[in-house]
C-alpha positions as CSV (number, residue, x, y, z in Angstrom):
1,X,33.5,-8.6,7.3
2,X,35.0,-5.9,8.8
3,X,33.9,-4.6,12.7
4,X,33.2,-1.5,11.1
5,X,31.5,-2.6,8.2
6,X,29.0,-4.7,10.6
7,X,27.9,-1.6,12.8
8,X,27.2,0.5,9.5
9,X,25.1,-2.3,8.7
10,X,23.3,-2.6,12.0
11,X,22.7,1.3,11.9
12,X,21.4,0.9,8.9
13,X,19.1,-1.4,9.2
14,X,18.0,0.0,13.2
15,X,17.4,3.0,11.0
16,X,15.1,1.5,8.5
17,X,13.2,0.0,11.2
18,X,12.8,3.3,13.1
19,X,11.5,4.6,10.2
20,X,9.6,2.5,9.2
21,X,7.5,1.0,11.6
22,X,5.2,4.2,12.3
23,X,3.9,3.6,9.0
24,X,3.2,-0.5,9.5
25,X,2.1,0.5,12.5
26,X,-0.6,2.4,11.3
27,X,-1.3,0.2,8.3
28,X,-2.0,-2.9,11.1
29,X,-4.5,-0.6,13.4
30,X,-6.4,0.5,10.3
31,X,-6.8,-3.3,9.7
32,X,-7.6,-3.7,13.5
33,X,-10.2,-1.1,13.1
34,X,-11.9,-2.2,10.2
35,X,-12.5,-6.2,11.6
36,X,-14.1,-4.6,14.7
37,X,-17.2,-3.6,15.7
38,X,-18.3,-0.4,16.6
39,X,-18.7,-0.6,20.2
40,X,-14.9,-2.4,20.2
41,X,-14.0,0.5,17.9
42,X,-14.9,2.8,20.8
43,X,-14.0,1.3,23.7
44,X,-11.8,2.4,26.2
45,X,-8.7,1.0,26.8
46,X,-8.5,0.6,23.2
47,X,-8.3,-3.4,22.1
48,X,-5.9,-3.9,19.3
49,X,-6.9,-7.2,18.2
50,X,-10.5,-7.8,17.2
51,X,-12.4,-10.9,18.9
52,X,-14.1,-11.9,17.2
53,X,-13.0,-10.5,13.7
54,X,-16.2,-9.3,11.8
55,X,-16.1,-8.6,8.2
56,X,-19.3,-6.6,8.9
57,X,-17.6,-3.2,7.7
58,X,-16.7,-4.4,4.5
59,X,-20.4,-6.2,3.5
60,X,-21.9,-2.3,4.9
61,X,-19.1,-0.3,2.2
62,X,-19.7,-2.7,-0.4
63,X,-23.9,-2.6,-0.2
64,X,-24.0,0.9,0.6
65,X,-21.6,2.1,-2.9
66,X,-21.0,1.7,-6.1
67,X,-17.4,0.4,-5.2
68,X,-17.6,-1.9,-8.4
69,X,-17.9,1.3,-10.3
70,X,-14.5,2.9,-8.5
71,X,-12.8,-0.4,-9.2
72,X,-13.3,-0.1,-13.0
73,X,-13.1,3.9,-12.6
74,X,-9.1,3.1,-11.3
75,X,-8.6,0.6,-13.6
76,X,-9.5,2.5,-16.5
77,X,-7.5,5.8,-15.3
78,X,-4.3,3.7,-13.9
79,X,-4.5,1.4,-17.3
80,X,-4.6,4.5,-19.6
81,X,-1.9,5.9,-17.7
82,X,0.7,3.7,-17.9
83,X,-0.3,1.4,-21.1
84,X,1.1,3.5,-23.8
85,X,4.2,4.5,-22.1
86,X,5.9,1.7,-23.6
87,X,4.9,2.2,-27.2
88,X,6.5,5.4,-27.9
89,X,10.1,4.1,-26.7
90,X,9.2,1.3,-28.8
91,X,8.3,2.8,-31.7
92,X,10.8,5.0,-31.8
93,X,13.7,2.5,-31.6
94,X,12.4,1.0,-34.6
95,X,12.8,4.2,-36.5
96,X,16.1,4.0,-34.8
97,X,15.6,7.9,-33.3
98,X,17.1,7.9,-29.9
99,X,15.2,9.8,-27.3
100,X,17.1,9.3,-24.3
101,X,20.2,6.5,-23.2
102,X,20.0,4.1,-20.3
């Protein structure tokens, strides 16, 4: 492999990182947030890793809504969505009609 060809690679994936890692970052103090407790969720400096982890916020969300009902509610939306996208493609290549080419 090429000298070249290595540093491209390396920028790439410095870049990718860079990028990135905001978003992970984010994604791991929302989890942080949501396995402590309040006063932990308040405190100052801020502590990034919960001890102990409490699944307290989760039991209060899941006896406090209907989150059963929003489950089936996205099921049934996402499911009717993208179930039948499939059959017209499908049907239609067994009438032998081309829509569009691959």
């Amino acid at each position: 492999m090429s000298p070249r060809r290595i540093v491209r690679r390396i920028g790439f994936w410095f870049s990718v990182v860079v990028i990135v890692s905001p978003a992970i970052f984010v994604f791991l103090w929302m989890l942080s947030l949501a396995l402590k407790n309040e006063i932990d969720n308040t405190a100052y400096p801020p502590v990034f890793i919960p001890n102990p982890p409490t699944f307290a916020n989760f039991i209060s969300v899941f006896q406090q809504n209907n989150i059963g009902r929003y489950l089936w509610n996205s099921i049934v939306v996402s499911g009717g969505a993208t179930l039948p996208l499939p059959c017209p493609g499908n049907g239609c290549r067994q009438l032998g009609i081309v829509i569009c080419t691959l």
